[in-house]
N, C-alpha and C positions, 0 to 999 in steps of 0.2 A: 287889251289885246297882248301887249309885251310881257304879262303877269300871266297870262296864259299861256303862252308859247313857253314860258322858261320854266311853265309849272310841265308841262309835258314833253320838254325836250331831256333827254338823258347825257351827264353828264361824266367827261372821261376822266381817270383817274389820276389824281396828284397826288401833291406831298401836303403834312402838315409835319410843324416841329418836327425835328429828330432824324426827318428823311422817311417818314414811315409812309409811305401809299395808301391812299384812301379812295376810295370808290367815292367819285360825286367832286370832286375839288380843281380839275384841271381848267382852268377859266379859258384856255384857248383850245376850247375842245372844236373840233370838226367832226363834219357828217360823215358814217362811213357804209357804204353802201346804199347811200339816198335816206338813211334814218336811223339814229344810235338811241331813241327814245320809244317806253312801251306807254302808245298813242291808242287813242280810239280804236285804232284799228284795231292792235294786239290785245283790248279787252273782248275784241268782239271773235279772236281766235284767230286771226290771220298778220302773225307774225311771218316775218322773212323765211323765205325757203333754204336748209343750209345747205353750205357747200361739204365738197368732202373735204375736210380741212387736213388735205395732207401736205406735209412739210416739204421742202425741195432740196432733197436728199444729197449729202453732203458726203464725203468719206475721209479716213485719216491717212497720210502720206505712211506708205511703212516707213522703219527707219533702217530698214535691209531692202529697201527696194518697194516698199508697198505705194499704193497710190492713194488719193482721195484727193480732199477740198479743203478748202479756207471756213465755211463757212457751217456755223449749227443747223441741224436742221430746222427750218421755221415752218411755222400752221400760220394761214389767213385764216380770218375771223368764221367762224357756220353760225346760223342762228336758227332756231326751233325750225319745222317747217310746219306750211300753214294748218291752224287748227280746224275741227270739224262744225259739224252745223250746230249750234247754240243748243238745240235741245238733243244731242247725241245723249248725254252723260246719263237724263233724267229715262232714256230710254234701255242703254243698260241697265240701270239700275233696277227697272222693272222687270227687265228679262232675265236678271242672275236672278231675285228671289223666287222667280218661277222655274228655274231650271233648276238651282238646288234643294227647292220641294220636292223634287221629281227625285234628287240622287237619293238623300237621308230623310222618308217620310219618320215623323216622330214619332211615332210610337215604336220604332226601331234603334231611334239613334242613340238610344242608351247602350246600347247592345251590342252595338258594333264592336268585332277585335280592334287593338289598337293596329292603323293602318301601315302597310310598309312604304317606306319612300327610297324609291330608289334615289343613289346620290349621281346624278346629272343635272346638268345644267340647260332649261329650255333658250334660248337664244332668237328673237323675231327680230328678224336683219334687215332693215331699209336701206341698206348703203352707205349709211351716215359714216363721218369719223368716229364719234361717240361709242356707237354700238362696235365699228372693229376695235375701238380702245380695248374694249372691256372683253371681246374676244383674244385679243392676244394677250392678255393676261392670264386667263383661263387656259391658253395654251401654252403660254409661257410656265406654267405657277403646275402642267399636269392634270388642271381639273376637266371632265369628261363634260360633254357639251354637244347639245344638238342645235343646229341652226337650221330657221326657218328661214326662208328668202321670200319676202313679201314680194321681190320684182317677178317671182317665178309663178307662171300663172299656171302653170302645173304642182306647184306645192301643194300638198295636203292642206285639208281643213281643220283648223281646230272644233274642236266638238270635247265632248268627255271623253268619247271611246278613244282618240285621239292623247290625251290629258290622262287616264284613269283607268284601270280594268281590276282583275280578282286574279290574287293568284292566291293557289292553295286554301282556298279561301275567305282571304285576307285582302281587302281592298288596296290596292296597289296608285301611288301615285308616280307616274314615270318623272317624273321633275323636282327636285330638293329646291329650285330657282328659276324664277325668269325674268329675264334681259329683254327687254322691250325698247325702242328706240324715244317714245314718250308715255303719259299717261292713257292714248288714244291710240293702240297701236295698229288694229284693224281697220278702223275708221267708222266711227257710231253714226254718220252721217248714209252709210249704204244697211240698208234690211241685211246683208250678208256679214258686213263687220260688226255692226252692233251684235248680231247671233256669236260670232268668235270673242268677241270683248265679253258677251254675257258666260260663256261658258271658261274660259281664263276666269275669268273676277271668279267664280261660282265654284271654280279648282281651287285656286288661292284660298278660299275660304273655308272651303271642306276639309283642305287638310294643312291649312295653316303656312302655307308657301309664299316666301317673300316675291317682291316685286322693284325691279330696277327702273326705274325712267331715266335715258342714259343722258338726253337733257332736253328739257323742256321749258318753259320761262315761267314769270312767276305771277299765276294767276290763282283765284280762291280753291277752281277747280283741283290744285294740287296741295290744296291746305296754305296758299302764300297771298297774302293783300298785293294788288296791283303796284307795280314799283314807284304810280306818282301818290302814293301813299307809304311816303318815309323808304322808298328802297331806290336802286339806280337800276338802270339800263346803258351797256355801252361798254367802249375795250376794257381790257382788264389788266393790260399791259403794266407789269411789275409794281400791282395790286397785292399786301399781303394779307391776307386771310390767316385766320387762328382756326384752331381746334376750339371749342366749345365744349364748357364741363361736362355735358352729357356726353361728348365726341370721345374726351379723355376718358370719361370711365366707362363709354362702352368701345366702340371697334376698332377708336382710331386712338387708342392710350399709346402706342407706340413711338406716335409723333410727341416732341417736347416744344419744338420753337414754331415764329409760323412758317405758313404754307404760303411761299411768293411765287406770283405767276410768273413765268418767263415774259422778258423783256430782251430780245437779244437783237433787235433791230429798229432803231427809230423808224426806220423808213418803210416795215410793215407791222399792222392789225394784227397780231397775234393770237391773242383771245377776246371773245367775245361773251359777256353774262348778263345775267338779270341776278338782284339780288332783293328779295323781297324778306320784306316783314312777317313772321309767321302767324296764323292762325288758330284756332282750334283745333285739336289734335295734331299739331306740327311741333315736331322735336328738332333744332337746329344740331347740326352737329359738326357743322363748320362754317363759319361765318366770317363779315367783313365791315370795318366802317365805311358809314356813308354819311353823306351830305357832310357836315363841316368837322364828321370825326366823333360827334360827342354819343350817336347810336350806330348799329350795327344790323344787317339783315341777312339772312342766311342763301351761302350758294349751296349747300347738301346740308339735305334736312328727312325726318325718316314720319312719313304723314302718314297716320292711323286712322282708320276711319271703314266704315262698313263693312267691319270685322277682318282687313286686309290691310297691309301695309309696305308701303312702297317708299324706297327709298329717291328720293327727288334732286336731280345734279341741273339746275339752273348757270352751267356757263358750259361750254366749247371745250370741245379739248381733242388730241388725237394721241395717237399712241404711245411719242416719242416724245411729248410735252412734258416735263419732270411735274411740275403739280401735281397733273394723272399718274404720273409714274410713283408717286409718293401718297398717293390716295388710295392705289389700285389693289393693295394691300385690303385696308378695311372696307371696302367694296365688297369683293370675296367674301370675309368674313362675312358682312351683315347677309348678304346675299344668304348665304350657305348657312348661319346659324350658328358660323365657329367650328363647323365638321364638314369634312368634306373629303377627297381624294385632291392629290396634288399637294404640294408647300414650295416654301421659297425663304431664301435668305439673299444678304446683300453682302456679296464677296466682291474682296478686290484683294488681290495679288500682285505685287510687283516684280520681276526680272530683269537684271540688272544685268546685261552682257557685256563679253570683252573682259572680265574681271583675271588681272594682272597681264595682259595686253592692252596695247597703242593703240589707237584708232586714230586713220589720217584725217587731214584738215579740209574743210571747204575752202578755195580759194575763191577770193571775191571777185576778182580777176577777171578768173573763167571761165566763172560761173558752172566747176566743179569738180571736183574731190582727188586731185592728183596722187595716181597711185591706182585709182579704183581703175576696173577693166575697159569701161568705160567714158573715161575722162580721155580727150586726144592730147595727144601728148607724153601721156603715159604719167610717169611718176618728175618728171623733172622738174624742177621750181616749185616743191612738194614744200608746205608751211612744216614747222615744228608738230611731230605727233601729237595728240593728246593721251596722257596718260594719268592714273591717278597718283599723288606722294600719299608719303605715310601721314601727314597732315589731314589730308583728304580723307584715307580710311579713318583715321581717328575722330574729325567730325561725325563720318558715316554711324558710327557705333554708338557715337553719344547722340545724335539726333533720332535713331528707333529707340533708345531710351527714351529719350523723353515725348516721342512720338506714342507710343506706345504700339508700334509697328514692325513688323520684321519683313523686309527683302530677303530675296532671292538669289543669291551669287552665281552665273553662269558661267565657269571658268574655263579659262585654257592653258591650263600648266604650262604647256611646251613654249608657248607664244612668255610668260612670263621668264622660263630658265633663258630663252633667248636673249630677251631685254637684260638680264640678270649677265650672261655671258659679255654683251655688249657693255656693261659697265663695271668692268673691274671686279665680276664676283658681287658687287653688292648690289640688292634688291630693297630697301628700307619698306615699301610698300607688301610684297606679301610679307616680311617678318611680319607688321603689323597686322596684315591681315588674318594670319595665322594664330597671330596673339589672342585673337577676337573673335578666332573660326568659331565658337559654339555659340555666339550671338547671332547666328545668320542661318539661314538654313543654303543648300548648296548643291547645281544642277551641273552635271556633267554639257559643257559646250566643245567635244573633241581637244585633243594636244594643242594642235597650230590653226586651227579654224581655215583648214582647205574647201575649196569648193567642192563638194561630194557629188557633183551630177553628171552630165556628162561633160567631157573633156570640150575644156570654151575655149573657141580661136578667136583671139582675141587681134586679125587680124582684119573686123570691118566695126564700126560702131553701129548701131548695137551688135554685142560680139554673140557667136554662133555656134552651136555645138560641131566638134570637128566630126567629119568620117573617114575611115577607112578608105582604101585602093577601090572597094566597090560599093562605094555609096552607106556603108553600113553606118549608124551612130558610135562614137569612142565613150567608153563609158571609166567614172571609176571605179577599179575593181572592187571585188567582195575582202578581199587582203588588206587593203588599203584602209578601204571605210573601216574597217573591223579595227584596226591596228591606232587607227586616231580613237575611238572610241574606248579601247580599252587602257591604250598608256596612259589617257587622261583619269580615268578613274585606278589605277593603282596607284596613280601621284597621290592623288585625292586620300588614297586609305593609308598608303604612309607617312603621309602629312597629318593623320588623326582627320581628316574635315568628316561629318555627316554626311558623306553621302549616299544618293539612294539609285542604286545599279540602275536602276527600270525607268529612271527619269532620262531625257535628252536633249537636246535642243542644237543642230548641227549651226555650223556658221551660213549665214544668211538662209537657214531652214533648205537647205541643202540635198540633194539626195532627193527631195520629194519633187514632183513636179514642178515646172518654172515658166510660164507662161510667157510671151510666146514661142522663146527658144524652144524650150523642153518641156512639152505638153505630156509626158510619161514620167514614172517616179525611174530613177534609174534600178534596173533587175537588180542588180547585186546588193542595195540597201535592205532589201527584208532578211535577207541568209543574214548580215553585217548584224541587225538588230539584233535577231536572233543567234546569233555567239555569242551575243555579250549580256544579254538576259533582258532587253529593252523592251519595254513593255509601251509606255507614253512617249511620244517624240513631237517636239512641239511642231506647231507649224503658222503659217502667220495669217490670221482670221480676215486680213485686207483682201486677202488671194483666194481664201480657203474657211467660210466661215464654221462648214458644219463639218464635224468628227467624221474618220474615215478610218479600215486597216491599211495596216500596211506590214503585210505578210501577219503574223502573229500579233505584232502588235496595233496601238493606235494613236492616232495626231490627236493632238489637244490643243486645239487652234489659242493662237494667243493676239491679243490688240495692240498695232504696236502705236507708241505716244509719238504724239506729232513735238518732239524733243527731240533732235536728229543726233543721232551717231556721230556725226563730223562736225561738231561744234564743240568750242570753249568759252566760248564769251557772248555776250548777250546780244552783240552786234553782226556776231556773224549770222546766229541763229535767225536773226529779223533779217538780212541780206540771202538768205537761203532761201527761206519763206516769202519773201516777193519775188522773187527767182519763180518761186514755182507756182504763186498764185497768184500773180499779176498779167494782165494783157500784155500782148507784144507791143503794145503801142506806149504802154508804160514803163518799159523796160523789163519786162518779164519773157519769159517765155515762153508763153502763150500758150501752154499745156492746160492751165484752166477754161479755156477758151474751146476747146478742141475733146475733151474728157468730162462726158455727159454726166459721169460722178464728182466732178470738183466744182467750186465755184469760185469766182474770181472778186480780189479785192477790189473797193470803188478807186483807193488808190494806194501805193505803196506805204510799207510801214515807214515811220521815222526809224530808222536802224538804230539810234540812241535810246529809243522809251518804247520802239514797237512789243518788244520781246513782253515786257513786264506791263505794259498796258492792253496791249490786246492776245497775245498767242496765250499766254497765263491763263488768264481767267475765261481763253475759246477751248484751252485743252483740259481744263478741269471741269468745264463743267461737262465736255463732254466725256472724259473719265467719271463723274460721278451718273451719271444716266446710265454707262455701263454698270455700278455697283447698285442702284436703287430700280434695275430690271431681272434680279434674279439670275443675271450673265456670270457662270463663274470662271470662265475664261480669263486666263492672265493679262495683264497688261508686261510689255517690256520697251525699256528705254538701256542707257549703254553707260559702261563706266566713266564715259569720256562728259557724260550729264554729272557725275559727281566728282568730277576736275573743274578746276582754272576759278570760273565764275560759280561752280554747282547749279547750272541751270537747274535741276530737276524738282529741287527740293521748294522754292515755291510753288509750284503744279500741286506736288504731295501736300503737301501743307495745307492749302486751299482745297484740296479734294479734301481731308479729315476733317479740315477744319469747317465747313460746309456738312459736313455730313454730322458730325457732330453736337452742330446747333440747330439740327433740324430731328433728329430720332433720340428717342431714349433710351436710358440703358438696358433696357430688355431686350433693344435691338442693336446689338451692336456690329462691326465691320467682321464679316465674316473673310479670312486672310488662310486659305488651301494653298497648300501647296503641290506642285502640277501631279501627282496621279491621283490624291483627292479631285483636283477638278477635272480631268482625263475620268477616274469613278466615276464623279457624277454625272458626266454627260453620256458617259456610256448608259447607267441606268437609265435614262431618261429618254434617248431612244429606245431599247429595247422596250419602256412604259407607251411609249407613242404607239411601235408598232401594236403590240399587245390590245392597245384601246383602238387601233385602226382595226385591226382584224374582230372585232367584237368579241374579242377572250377575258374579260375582264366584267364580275358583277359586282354591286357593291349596294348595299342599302340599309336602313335603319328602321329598327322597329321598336318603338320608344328610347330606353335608355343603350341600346344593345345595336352595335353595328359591325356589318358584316362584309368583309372582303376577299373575292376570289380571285384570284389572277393563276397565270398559267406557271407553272414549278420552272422556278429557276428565276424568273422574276418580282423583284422586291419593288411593289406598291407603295407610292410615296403618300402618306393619310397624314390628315391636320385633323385635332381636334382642341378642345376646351382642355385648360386646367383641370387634374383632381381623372383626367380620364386613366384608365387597366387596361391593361392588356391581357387575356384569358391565358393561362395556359392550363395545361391538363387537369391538374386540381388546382389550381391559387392564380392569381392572379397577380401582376405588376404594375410599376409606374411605366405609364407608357411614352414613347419619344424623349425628348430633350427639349427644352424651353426657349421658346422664342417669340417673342413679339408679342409677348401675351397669351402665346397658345401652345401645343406642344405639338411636335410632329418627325414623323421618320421615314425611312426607305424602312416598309415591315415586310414582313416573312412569317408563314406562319409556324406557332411553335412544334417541337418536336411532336411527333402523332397525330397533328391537323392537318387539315387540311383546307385552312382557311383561318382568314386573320378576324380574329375576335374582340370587340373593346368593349367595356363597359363604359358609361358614361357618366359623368358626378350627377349627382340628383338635384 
């Protein structure tokens, strides 16, 4: 009895040698959700129902004032939901052969043109996590996509007419892909699903269109032996999984190290999998050890079989889970064939403000920032400023050397001649920095970093925009903001620095709206931009995530690092940080408690090891989830992070260094500077609306694909290696090389009207 129970109980993940995670080894595994094992029941198709595994959303503290959370976002465990009736499958299977007799009778099918495919993505949406993962990737990544909503009992049927028509002749398939929530997505157990699963499967087949199971467990039905046949069942919890040769050399070559599931909370179930043995016609192409380490079974695997093939994700996952986030890449891919509309890279950007200005101190005290408008008291009993020495810049220059990295310098002249006045004429920090200016590149942040918004009376906490004698708002004028704006970048061009007129970034994002005081941008900021040729003006993505004008120009929202402005040392920074994310019962603040986007510590940090034990490796990983989502939004932290202790540069470090042992060098850290990533997101609205309004066709017709969007917007296309781009007589390399495949924002050539490729043979 005891030989049975332990043969079909599933077992949660440990370590073997090395520290490495293995599926099947945790000897003090617990039940999770009444059963972590694929039991009699789950042979017979009735596995656990999932949850929607979304994570409990978390945000980052600005370091100008933004707000957030302590904590990552986490996902509880989902598991398949329950399967259909035992002979569904055998029932499909006889109604696609009779439905695709009916589409290509033989004596025809030789004859057929070769068919078009349009490049969309079909999408059959049960609400699962899974299924929104791989949606917001496709809307993340640009690729066009219809959804179906299985809950909607007004939804269309699938059928062929549905799936299939004729155009110009030419058999037409409307779908390059389809996202299905498992291998059963209709339900072959009703005469109504089994007809829509026979007509899918019978599409697929006709014209060769892959198929997503976003996650299902692991039965034969999917091409996978039962997990108490050499596989596991149960959390996945900082589980590392590999690539598989076949993975490397097909979709997912981009990945070099493994693929480890997040583990960012003992205290909850984060992932949940099955990892089975493959069968016949099953191609593993990421996989995991189990049982004592010495074999291995696949959690994504690409199962061939009645002339159709679907790609099979046996574990859990939701949108914001880095695994998915680093898988979601070759998903795509196999989905789509290597061609498709949409692309993506993995950018990250740093901004470094305050650069040759002070930034005041947090005092432990008062729990805050004397000097700031806010703090009571005002600036009295104000610690020593933080600023940087020339010691500091001189790390700073040699560490992007060997980083192989370049920051952003957000400067303020005036704020630096001041400090420069106050000591005698000498400045030792910008010489040096100056020495070094063409190692950096360089953002205009105004002369003296004034408040730009409207005029703050700073005489109730929180302080309040003033008015006028008749209630009217006090604004700063169009003279003023222009006047900071501009002496800072002539400093800039007579000092030799790089800089680039049309970039901006006011002091504490300034000028633009400010929640709750100043719910308005102030009037005078667009004229102000517009004098001085401002095109990109940051803004801070905590407040303000999606792109906006502002008069002529546009924000380019930025992330700001939970590395605070008003720190030196490693101790203050953890005594800030329990300041603002601990209960008031723990001596916190209790702002976590009361702010439905933070979350609160279970108890305060040790202010001697908190910084480098937990804020470190909470802020980079959440920095890397921003670069391995396509986000090319800047991140910024403050010159006062690369003074005293140089907090910043472990984060950075750990962020490369992490990304680095996980992507290969066909992928590397895509590093825009802000009107590059201002660019990009502008194109990528205008590509939304464009695909929102239905102005946008695109489709393949063998080696030959075609793309129409509306003049004036440039079409982001991915395809394979070796792929041309038409132009009038000859033909070129098309895109730029990334991750294996090549792709661009295209246009078409002079006297088309329409973007043309050829495709390698």
């Amino acid at each position: 009895m005891e030989q049975q129970h332990a043969r079909e109980a599933g077992r949660r993940p440990g370590t073997v040698s090395g520290g490495e995670a293995v599926v099947g080894r945790r000897p003090e595994a617990q039940t999770l959700g009444g059963d972590v094992t694929a039991s009699a029941a789950d042979r017979r198709g009735r596995a656990s129902g999932p949850s929607r595994a979304r994570p409990a959303g978390t945000g980052a503290r600005g370091n100008d004032g933004g707000s957030g959370g302590a904590g990552k976002r986490r996902a509880r465990v989902a598991r398949p939901r329950p399967g259909r009736a035992a002979g569904g499958r055998f029932i499909v299977a006889a109604t696609a052969a009779v439905t695709l007799a009916g589409i290509l009778p033989a004596a025809h099918a030789a004859a057929a043109p070769v068919p078009r495919i349009d490049l969309v993505v079909l999408v059959v949406d049960d609400g699962s996590a899974a299924v929104d993962a791989i949606v917001s990737e496709l809307a993340g990544t640009g690729v066009p996509h219809r959804t179906l909503d299985l809950n909607d009992p007004a939804r269309p049927r699938v059928d062929a007419s549905f799936l299939s028509d004729t155009v110009d002749g030419r058999p037409r398939a409307r779908f390059q892909g389809v996202v299905v929530p498992d291998e059963d997505p209709f339900g072959a157990d009703t005469a109504a699903g089994a007809a829509e699963n026979a007509a899918l499967f019978a599409y697929e087949r006709t014209f060769g269109i892959r198929q997503v199971d976003a996650y299902t467990w692991s039965h034969p039905g999917v091409g996978l032996e039962y997990v108490d046949n050499g596989g596991y069942a149960g959390v996945l919890d900082g589980a590392r999984s590999a690539v598989t040769t076949a993975g490397r050399a097909g979709v997912f070559g981009y990945l070099d190290g493994p693929v480890t599931f997040e583990d960012n909370s003992p205290l909850v179930a984060e992932s949940y999998g099955y990892a089975g043995r493959p069968r016949e016609g099953f191609t593993s192409l990421l996989d995991a050890p189990v049982g004592d380490g010495s074999s291995r079974a696949s959690l994504i695997g690409e199962y061939t079989h009645d002339g159709r093939r679907e790609l099979v994700v046996t574990f859990a996952y939701n949108r914001h889970q880095r695994q998915f986030r680093v898988l979601a890449r070759g998903i795509v891919e196999w989905l789509t064939q290597g061609v498709h509309l949409g692309q993506s890279r993995n950018y990250f950007s740093v901004h470094i403000d305050d650069v040759f200005a002070p930034d005041a101190r947090w005092d432990t005290a008062r729990n805050c920032t004397p000097g700031d408008i806010d703090c009571p008291g005002g600036g009295d009993g104000a610690g020593a400023p933080i600023r940087m020495t020339a010691a500091d810049a001189a790390h700073t220059a040699a560490w992007q050397r060997s980083a192989g990295f370049t920051l952003d310098m957000v400067h303020n002249a005036g704020a630096g001649e001041e400090w420069k006045a106050e000591h005698q004429g000498s400045d030792p920090l910008t010489d040096r920095l100056l020495a070094d200016k063409a190692q950096y590149r360089w953002i205009n942040h105004t002369y003296t970093h004034p408040f730009l918004g409207c005029v703050q009376d700073a005489s109730t906490v929180p302080w309040k925009c003033a008015t006028d004698t008749a209630g009217n708002t006090r604004w700063v004028g169009r003279a003023e903001i222009s006047a900071q704006i501009r002496d800072n970048h002539e400093w800039a061009v007579r000092k030799g620095l790089p800089v680039d007129r049309t970039e901006l970034v006011t002091g504490e994002h300034s000028g633009l709206k400010t929640l709750p005081q100043q719910p308005v941008d102030n009037p005078n900021l667009a004229g102000a931009l517009a004098d001085n040729g401002v095109k990109w003006i940051a803004s801070d993505n905590s407040r303000e995530p999606r792109q906006r004008p502002v008069g002529a120009a546009r924000t380019v929202p930025r992330h700001p690092m939970n590395v605070y402005y008003n720190v030196g040392t490693a101790a203050e920074m953890a005594d800030e940080y329990n300041w603002i994310y601990t209960a008031a019962d723990d001596g916190g603040s209790g702002v976590c408690e009361t702010d439905p986007a933070s979350t609160c510590l279970p108890e305060p940090l040790d202010t001697a090891t908190g910084y480098a034990s937990y804020i470190v490796p909470q802020e980079a990983r959440t920095a890397l989830g921003h670069v391995v989502a396509n986000d090319p939004r800047p991140h910024y932290a403050h010159q006062s992070n690369l003074a005293e202790e140089r907090l910043l540069y472990p984060v950075l470090d750990k962020v490369l260094a992490d990304y680095r042992a996980l992507f290969a060098d066909s992928a590397p850290v895509v590093n825009p500077r802000q009107r590059e990533a201002g660019t990009e997101l502008q194109r990528r609205a205008a590509w939304e609306r464009a695909l929102a309004d239905g102005q946008v066709t695109a489709y393949r017709i063998g080696d030959t694909v075609t793309v129409k969007a509306p003049s004036g917007v440039a079409a982001p296309v991915t395809a394979p290696e070796g792929t041309r781009k038409q132009r009038l007589l000859t033909t070129t390399v098309f895109g730029s090389a990334y991750a294996g495949t090549r792709s661009e924002w295209a246009t078409p050539e002079p006297l088309q009207s329409a973007i043309t490729l050829r495709l390698p043979a």
